[in-house]
C-alpha positions as CSV (number, residue, x, y, z in Angstrom):
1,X,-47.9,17.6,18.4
2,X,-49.9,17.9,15.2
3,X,-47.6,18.4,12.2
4,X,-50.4,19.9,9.5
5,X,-53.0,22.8,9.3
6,X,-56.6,21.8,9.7
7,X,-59.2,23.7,9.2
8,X,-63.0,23.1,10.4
9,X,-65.8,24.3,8.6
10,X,-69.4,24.6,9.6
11,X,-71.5,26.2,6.5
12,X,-74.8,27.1,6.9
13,X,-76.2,25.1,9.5
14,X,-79.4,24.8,10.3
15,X,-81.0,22.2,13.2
16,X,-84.1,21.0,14.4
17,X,-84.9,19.4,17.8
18,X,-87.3,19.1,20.3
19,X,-87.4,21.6,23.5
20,X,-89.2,20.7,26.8
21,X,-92.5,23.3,26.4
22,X,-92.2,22.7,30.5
23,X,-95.8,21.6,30.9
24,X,-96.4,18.1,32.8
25,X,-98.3,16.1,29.6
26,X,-96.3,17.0,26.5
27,X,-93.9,14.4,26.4
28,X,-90.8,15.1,24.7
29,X,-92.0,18.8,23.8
30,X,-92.4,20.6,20.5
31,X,-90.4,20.7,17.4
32,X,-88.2,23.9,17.2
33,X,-85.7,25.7,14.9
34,X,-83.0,26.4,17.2
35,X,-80.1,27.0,14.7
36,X,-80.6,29.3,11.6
37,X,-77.6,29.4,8.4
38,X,-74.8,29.4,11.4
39,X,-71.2,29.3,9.5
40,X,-68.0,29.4,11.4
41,X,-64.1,28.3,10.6
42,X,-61.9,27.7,13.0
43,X,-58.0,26.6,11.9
44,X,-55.2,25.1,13.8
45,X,-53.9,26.4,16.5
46,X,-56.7,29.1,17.0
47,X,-59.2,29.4,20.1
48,X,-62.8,30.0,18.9
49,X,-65.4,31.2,21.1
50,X,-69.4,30.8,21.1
51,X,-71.2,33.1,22.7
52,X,-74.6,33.4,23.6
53,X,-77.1,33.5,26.8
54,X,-78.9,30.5,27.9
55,X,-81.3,29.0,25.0
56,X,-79.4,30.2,21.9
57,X,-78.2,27.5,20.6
58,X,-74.6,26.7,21.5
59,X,-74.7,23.9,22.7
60,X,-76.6,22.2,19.9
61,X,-74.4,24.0,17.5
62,X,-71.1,22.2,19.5
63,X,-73.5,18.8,18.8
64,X,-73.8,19.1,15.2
65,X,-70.3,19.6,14.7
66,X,-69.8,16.5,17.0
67,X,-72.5,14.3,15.4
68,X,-74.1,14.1,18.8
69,X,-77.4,16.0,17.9
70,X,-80.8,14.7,18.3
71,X,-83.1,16.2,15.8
72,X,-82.9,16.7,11.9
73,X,-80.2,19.0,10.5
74,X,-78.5,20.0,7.2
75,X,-75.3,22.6,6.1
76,X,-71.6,21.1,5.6
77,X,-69.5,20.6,8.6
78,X,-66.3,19.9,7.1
79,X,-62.6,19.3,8.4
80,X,-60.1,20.3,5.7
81,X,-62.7,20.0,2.9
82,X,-63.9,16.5,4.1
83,X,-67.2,15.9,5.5
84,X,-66.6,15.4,9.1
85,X,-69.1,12.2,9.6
86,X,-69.4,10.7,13.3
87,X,-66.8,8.3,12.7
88,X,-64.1,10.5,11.5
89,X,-64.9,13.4,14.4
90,X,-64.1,10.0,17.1
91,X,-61.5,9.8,15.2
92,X,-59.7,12.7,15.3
93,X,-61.6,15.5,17.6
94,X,-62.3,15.5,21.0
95,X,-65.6,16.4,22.7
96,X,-65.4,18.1,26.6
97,X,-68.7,18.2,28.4
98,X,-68.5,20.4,31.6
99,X,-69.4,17.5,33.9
100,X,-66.9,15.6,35.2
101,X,-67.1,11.6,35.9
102,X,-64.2,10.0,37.1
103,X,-63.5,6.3,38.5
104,X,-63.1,7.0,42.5
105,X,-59.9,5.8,43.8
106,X,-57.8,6.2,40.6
107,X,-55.2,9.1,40.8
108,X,-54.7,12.3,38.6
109,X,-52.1,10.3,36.5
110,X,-53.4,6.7,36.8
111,X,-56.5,8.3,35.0
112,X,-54.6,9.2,31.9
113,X,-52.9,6.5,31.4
114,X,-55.7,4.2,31.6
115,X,-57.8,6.6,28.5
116,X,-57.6,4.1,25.8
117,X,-55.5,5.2,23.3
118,X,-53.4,3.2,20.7
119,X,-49.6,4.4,22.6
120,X,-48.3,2.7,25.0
121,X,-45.2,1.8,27.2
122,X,-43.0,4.5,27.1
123,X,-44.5,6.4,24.4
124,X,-47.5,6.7,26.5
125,X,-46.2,7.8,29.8
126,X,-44.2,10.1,27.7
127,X,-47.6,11.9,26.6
128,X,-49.5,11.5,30.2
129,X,-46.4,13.9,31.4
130,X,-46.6,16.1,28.5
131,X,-50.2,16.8,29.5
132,X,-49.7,17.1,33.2
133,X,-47.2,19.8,32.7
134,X,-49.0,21.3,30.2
135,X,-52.6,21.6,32.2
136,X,-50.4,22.5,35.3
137,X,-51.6,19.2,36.8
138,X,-48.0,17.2,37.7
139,X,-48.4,19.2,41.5
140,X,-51.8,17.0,41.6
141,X,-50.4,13.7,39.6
142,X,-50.6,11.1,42.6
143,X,-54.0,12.6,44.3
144,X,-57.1,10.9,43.7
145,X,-59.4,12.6,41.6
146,X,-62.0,12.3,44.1
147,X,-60.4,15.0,46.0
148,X,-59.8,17.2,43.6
149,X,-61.0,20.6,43.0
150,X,-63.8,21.5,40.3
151,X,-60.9,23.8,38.3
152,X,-58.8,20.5,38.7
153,X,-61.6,18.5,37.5
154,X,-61.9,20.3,34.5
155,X,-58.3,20.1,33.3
156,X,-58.2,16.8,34.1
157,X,-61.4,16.3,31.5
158,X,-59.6,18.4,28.9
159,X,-56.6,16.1,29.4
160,X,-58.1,13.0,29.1
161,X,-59.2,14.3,25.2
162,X,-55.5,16.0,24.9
163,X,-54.0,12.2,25.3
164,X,-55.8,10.9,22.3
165,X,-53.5,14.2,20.5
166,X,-56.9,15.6,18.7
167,X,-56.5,17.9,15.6
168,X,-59.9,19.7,16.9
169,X,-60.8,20.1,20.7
170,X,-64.7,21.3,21.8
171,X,-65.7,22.3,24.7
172,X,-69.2,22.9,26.2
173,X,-69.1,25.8,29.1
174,X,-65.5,24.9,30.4
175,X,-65.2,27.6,33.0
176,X,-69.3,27.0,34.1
177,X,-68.9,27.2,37.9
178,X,-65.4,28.1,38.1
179,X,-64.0,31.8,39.8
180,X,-62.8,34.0,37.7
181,X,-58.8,33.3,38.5
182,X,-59.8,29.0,37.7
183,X,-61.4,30.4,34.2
184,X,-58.3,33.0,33.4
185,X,-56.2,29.6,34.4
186,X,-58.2,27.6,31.9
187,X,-58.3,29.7,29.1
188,X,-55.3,30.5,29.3
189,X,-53.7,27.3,29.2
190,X,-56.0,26.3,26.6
191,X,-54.5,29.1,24.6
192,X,-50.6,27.9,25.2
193,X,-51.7,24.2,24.4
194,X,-53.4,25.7,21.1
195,X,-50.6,27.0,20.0
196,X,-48.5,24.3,21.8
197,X,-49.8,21.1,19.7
198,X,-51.7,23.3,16.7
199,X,-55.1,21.9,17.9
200,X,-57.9,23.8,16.9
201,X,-60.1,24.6,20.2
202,X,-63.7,25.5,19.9
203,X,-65.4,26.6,22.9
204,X,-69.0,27.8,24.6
205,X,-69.0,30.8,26.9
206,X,-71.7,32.2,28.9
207,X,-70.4,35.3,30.2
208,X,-66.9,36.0,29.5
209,X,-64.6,38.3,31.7
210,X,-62.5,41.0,29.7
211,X,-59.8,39.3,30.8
212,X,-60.1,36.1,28.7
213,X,-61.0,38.4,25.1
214,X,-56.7,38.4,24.7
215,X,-56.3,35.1,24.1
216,X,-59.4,34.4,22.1
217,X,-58.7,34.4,18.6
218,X,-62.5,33.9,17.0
219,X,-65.8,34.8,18.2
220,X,-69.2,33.8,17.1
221,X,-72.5,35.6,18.5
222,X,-75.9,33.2,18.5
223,X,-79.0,34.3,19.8
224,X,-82.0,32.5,18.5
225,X,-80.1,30.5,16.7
226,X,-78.8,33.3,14.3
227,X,-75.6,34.4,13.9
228,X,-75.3,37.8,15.1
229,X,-71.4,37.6,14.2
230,X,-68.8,34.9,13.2
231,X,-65.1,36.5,12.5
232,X,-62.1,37.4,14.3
233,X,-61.6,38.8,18.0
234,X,-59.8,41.7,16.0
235,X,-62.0,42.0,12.8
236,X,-65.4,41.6,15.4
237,X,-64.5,45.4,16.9
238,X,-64.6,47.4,13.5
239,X,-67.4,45.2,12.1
240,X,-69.8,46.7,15.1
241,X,-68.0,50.0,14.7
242,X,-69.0,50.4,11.0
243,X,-72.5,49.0,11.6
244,X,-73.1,51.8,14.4
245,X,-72.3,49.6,17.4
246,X,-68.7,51.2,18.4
247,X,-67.7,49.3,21.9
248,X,-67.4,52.2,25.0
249,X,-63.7,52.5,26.4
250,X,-62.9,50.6,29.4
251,X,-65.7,48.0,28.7
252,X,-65.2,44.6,28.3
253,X,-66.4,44.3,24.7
254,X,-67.4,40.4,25.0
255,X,-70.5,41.4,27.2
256,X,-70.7,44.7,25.6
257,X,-71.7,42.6,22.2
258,X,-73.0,39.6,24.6
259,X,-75.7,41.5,25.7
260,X,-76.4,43.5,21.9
261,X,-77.1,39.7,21.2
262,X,-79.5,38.7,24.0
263,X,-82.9,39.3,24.0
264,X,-84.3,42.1,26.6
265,X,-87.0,40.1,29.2
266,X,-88.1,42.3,31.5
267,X,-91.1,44.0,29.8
268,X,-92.8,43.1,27.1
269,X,-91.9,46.0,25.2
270,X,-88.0,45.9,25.8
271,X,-88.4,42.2,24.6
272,X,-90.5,42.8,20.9
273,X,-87.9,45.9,20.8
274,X,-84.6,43.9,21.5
275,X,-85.9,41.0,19.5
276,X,-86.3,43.0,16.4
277,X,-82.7,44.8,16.7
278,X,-81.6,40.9,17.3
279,X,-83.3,40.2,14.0
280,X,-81.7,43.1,11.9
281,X,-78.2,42.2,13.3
282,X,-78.2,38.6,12.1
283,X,-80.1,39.8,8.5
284,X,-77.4,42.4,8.5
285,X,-74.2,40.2,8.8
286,X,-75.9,37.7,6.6
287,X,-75.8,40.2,4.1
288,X,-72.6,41.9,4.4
289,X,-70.6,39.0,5.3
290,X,-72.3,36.4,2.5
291,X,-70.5,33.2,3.4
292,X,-70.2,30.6,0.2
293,X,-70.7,27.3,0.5
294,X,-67.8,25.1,0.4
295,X,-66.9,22.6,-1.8
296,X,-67.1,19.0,-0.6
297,X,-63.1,17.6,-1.4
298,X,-63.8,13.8,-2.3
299,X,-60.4,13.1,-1.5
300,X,-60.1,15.2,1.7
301,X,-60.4,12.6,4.3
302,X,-57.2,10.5,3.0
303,X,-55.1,14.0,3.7
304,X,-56.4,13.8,7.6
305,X,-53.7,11.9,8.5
306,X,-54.1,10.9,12.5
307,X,-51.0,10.9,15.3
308,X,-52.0,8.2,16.8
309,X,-55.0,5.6,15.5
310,X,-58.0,4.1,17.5
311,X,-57.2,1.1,19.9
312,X,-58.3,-2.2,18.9
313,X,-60.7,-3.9,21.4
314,X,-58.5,-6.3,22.8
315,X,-56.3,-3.5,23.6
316,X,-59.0,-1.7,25.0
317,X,-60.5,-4.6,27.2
318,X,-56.4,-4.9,28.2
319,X,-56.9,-1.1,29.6
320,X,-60.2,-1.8,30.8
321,X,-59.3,-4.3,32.9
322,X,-55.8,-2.7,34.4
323,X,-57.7,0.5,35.0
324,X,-60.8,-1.6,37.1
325,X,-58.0,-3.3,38.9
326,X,-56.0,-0.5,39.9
327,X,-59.6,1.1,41.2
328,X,-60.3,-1.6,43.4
329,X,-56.6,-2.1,44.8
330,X,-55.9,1.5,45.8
331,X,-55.0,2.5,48.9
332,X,-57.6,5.1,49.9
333,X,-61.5,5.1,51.2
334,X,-62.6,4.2,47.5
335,X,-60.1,1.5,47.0
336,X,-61.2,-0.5,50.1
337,X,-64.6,0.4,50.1
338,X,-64.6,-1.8,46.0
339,X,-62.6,-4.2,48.0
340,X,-64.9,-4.7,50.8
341,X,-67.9,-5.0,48.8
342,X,-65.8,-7.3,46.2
343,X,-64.0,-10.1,48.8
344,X,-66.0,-9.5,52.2
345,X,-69.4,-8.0,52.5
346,X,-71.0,-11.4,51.5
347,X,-68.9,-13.2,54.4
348,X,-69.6,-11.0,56.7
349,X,-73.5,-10.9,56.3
350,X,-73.6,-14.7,56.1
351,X,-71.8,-14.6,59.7
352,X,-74.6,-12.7,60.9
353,X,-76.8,-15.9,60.7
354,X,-74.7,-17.5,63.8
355,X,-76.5,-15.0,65.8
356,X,-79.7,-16.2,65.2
357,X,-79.1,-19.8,63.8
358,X,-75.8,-20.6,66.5
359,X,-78.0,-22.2,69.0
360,X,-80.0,-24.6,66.2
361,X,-79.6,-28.2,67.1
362,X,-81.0,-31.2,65.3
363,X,-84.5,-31.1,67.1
364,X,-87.7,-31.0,65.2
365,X,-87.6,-27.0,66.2
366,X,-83.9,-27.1,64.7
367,X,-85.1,-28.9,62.2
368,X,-87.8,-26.6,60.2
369,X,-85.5,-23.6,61.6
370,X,-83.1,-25.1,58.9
371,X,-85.5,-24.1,56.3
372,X,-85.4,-20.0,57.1
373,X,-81.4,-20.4,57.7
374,X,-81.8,-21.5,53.7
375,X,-84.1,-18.3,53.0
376,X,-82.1,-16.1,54.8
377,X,-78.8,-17.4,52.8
378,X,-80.4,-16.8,49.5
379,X,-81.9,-13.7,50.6
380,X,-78.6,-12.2,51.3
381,X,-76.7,-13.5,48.6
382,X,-79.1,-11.8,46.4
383,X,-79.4,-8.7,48.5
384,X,-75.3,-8.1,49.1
385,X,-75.2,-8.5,45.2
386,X,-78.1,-5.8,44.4
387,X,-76.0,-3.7,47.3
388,X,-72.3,-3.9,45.8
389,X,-73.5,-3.7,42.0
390,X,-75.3,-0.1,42.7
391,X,-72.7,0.7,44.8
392,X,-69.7,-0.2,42.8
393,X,-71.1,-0.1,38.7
394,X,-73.0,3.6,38.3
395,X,-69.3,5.1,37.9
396,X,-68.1,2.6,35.3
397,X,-71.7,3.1,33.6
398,X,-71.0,6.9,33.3
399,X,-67.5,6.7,31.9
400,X,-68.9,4.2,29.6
401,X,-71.6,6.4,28.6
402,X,-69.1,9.1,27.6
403,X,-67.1,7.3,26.4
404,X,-68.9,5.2,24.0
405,X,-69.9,8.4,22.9
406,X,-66.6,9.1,21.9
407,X,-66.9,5.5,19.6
408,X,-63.8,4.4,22.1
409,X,-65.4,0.3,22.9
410,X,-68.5,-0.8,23.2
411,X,-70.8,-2.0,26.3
412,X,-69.9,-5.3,25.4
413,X,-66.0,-4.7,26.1
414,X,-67.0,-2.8,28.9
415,X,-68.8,-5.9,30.6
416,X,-66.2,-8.2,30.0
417,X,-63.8,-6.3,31.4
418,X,-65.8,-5.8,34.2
419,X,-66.9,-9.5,34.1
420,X,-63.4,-10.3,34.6
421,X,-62.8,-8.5,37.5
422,X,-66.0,-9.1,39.1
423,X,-66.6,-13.0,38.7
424,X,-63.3,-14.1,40.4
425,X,-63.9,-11.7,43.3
426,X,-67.2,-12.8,43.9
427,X,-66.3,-16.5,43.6
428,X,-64.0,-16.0,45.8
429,X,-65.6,-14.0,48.1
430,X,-68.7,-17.0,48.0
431,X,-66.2,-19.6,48.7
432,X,-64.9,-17.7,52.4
433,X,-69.0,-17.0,52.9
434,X,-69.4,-21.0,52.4
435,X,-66.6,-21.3,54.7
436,X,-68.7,-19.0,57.4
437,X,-71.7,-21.3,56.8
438,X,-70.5,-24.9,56.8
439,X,-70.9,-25.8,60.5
440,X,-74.3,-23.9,60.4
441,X,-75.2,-26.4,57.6
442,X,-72.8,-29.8,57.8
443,X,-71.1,-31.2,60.6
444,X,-67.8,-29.9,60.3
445,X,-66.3,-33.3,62.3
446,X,-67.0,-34.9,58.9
447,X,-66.1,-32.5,55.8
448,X,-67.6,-33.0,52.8
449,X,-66.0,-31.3,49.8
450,X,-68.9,-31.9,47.6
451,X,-71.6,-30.4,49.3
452,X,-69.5,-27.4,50.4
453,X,-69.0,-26.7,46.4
454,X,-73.3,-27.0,46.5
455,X,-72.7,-24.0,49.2
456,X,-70.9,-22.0,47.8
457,X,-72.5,-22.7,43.5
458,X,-75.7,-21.5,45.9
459,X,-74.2,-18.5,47.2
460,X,-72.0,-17.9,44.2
461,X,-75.2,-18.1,41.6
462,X,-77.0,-16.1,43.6
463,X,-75.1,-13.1,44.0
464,X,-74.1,-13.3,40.3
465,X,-78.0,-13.1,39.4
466,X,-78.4,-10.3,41.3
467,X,-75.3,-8.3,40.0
468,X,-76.3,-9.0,36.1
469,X,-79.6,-8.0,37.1
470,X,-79.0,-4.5,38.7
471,X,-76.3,-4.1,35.7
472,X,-79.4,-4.2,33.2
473,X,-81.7,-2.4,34.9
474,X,-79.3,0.5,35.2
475,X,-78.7,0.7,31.3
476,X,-82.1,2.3,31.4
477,X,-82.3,3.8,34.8
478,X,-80.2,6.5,35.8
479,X,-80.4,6.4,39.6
480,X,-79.2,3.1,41.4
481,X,-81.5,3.2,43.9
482,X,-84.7,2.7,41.2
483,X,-82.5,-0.5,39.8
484,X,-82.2,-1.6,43.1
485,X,-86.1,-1.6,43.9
486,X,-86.9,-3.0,40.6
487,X,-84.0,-6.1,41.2
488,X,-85.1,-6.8,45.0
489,X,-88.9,-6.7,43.7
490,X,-88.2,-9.3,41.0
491,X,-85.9,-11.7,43.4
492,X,-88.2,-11.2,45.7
493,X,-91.2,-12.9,44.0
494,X,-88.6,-15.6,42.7
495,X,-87.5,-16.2,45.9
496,X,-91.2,-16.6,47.5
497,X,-92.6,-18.3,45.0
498,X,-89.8,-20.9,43.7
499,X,-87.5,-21.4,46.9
500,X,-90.0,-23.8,48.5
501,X,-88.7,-21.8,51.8
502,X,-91.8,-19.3,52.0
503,X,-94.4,-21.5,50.7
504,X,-94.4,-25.6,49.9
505,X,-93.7,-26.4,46.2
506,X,-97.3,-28.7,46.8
507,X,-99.0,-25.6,47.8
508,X,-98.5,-23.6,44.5
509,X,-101.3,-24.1,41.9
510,X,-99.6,-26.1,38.9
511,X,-99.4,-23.2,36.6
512,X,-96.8,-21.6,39.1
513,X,-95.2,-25.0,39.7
514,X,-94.1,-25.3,36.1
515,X,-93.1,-21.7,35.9
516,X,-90.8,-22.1,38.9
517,X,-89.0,-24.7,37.0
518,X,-87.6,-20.8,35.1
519,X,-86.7,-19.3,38.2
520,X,-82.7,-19.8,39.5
521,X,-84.0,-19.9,43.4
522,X,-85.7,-23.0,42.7
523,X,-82.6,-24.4,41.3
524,X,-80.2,-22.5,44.1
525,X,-82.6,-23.7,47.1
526,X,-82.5,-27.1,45.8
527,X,-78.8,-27.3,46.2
528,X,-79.6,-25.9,49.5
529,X,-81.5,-28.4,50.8
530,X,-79.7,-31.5,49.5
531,X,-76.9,-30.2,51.2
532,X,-78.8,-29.3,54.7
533,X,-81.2,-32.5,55.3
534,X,-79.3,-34.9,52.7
535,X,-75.8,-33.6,52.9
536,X,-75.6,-34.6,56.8
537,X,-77.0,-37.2,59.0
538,X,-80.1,-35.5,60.6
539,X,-80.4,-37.1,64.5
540,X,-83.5,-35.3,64.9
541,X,-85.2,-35.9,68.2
542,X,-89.1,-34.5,69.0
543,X,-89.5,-31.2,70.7
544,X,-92.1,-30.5,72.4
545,X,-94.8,-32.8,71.3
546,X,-93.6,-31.9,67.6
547,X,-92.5,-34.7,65.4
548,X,-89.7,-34.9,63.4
549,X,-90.5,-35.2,59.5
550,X,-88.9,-38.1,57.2
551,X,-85.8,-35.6,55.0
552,X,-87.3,-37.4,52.0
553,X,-90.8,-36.3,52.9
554,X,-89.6,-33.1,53.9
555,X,-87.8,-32.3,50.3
556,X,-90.6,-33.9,48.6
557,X,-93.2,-31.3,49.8
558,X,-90.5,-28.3,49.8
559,X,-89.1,-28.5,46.6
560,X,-90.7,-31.1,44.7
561,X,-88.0,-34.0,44.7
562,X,-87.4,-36.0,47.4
563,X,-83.7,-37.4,45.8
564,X,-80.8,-35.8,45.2
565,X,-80.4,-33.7,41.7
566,X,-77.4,-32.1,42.2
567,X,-76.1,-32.4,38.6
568,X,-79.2,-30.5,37.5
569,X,-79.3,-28.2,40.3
570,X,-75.6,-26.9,39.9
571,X,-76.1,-26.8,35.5
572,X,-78.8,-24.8,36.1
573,X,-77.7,-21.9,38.7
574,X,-74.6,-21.9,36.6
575,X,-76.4,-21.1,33.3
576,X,-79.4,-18.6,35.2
577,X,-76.3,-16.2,36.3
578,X,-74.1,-17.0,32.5
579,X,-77.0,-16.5,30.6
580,X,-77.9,-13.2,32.1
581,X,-74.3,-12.2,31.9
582,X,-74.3,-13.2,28.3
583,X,-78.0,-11.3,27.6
584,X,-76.4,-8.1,29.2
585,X,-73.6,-8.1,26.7
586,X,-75.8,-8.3,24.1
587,X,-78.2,-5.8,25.5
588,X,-75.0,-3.2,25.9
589,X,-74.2,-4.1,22.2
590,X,-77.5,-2.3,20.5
591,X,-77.5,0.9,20.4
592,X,-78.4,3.0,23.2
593,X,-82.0,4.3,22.3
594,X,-82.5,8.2,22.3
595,X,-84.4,7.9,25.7
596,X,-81.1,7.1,27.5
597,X,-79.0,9.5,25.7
598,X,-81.1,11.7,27.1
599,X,-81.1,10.2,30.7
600,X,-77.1,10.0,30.8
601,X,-77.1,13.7,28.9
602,X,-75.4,16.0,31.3
């Protein structure tokens, strides 16, 4: 519970972005006003309400206040006399989109605890109860939040926020696609927690039922970006009374004024008309309703004092980690879908090869077919990785991208928390895939524990390319499916060009042939090779007039080298899939350009 008064302050605000002109050529549109001299104040414990039709600006107004706008603006926002800066609104407000992105297989409560917050042990449970009960959510604790409801959904959002204890809470359209019993529900218990904890709640409404106006404390009127009102629930009925406005008996005075406030579209006439009375309303309340500015308090953000602090990242990679294993070890279709795709979707593709490669024996015919067993093996390694990243990472990436947002970790913490999930599965999950493939490639009457670790550094590399690859291609791509094509197109080339599998190392002109010295599937087939025609002794016998090739030859023309490099071969598969992993960390360090804000926006 909060144990001061807070007050937030937005003075004069005006804000400039761009809006999509909806022609095909334009690019990111034109430059528009879309906030004019907007004040509000909003103090503990109150519900405030912003209310406006589509396009009038509350939604950029809730960004301002957030530090989340694109655009230039200026006015004060200010929380207790301090100027609330980007830092100090993570801090100590909370920000509710209406989408909803959870991790699938995680439950109701297993959600909660795993927000990253600076409680923990006891203290934290404590609060994940608190905020069940309060959100009437303890029925739905232990269901996974794939299954639940959109009005479930929603609380569950607002909870996550209510964990971190915020002094202010904003929401954007919070009962947006709910019925009207859902939204009373929500509102509602937004009210009790309001009063509950003493956090401030500012939220957007779209059209509001009469039902909701008794437990809305504030309202504030936008259209156009002007203020048509900003006051009390109680105060808001006079002020329209005295202006000539009076609100007719028995209707539900939140539309009544909603639709004073929105402009008239269908004629031209009704629109010119409405926009003008729209116009003298907002000059009006300017007017008799003068606002001052406030003054800045130097001191003000040392008498914030928070609940609970900000998590440091080790902490934070600590709840990362717990809250991707408890994902991929829970018992539903989510849990064991991450678990396939983790431990055995590359074993079982690789034992697809014993239907076509089963039969191969050691004849010249068996012994070029050994050549497209080691295309198909890097093929799939690549192509089960490309398949499990998209399948498995989008979710992560969108709780990432609101929650880095929310200046909880960066992508970097993300990733290695991920990293350390993902690289012992799929180690792992390589070494049972070798398993599969060792009596395709080595006589299993003699074992050989070195060239089964070339197997499975082949398979391992591969599929850890192909996962770091997909993960950076879908920092700037929203749909999966676009990263995929744009992986498999680049692995592709590497694999036809540099594998020696498609086409002869000797056959490539010698510009390629040094470039494939950059390309991990030269490296990766290599290993591949040593271990299939050096690895084991080849009793190759001619086939059908066809003669069987010296091994030496054979590697010489393939992949360049007719000797074993197994020490290079092995440093460098290693360092293709590290170094990529190591460049994506980076690469989720910078900061996210406005391009993919926009992409991730909701």
């Amino acid at each position: 519970m909060i144990g001061s008064d807070y007050v937030l302050e937005a003075h004069n605000i005006y804000h400039t972005t761009e809006v999509d002109t909806g022609g095909c050529f334009n690019g990111g549109g034109q430059s528009a006003l879309v906030l004019k001299g907007v004040h509000l104040t909003v103090h503990s414990g109150e519900v405030m309400a912003i209310l406006g039709s589509k396009g009038s600006g509350k939604r950029a107004l809730l960004d301002v206040i957030a530090r989340r706008s694109e655009g230039s603006s200026r006015g004060q926002v200010l929380l207790n006399g301090a100027p609330l800066t980007k830092s100090l609104f993570q801090q100590r407000c909370g920000y509710v989109t209406h989408s909803c992105d959870f991790i699938p297989g995680l439950t109701v409560s297993q959600t909660l605890h795993y927000t990253p917050t600076i409680l923990g042990g006891y203290l934290k449970s404590s609060k994940v109860r608190q905020v069940l009960a309060d959100l009437a959510l303890s029925q739905v604790s232990h269901k996974k939040v794939e299954n639940l409801n959109i009005s479930e959904k929603r609380r569950l959002a607002i909870g996550i926020q209510l964990v971190r204890d915020p002094v202010m809470l904003l929401l954007d359209e919070p009962t947006q696609g709910l019925d009207p019993l859902s939204a009373y529900l929500l509102i509602s218990i937004l009210s009790n927690s309001a009063k509950k904890t003493g956090c401030g709640i500012l939220l957007s409404l779209e059209k509001p039922r009469s039902d909701v106006f008794p437990f809305l404390d504030r309202a504030l009127f936008l259209c156009l970006g002007g203020a048509v009102y900003s006051g009390g629930t109680r105060a808001m009925l006079e002020y329209f009374h005295g202006i000539g406005f009076p609100c007719p008996q028995l209707e539900n005075p939140l539309m009544y004024y909603l639709c004073l406030s929105t402009v008239d579209r269908r004629s031209r006439d009704r629109f010119l008309e409405s926009s003008q009375q729209i116009e003298a309303l907002v000059e009006r309340f300017a007017r008799e309703t003068p606002i001052p500015e406030a003054p800045i308090n130097p001191i003000g953000s040392g008498k914030i004092p928070l609940a609970y602090g900000k998590p440091g990242e080790l902490k934070v990679w600590g709840i990362l980690y717990l809250r991707l294993l408890a994902a991929t070890f829970s018992c539903g279709y989510a849990g064991m879908k991450a678990l396939f795709l983790r431990l055995l979707a590359l074993p079982a593709t690789m034992g697809l090869l014993w239907l076509f490669y089963g039969q191969t024996g050691d004849d010249s015919h068996g012994f070029f077919s050994k050549s497209g067993l080691i295309m198909n093996v890097l093929g799939l390694s690549y192509g089960v990785g490309i398949w499990s990243t998209i399948t498995l990472f989008p979710p992560w990436r969108k709780r990432f991208c609101q929650e880095y947002a929310e200046g909880l970790y960066t992508g970097a913490t993300m990733l290695i928390a991920y990293n350390t999930v993902s690289i012992p599965f799929s180690f792992i999950s390589s070494a049972i895939a070798a398993c599969v493939l060792y009596p395709l490639v080595l006589d299993p009457s003699t074992p050989d524990g070195m060239t089964f670790m070339y197997l499975v550094v082949a398979i391992w590399t591969c599929f850890m390319l192909a996962e770091q690859l997909c993960i950076m291609f879908l920092l700037v791509m929203k749909s999966q499916m676009n990263a995929a094509i744009a992986a498999s197109y680049i692995l592709i080339i590497c694999l036809a060009l540099a594998s020696g599998t498609i086409r002869s190392t000797k056959g490539l002109l010698g510009w390629m042939q040094d470039n494939a010295k950059g390309v991990h599937s030269k490296y990766a087939s290599s290993l591949l090779h040593t271990a299939s025609f050096l690895g084991r002794k080849m009793n190759c016998t001619p086939a059908n007039g066809v003669v069987c090739p010296v091994p030496a030859d054979f590697l010489m023309e393939r992949i360049g080298h007719a000797s074993a490099q197994e020490t290079t071969d092995i440093a460098a598969s290693i360092a293709f899939a590290l170094g990529l992993c190591a460049f994506n960390m980076i690469l989720y360090l910078l900061p996210m350009p406005r391009f993919v804000k926009r992409k991730f926006r909701d």
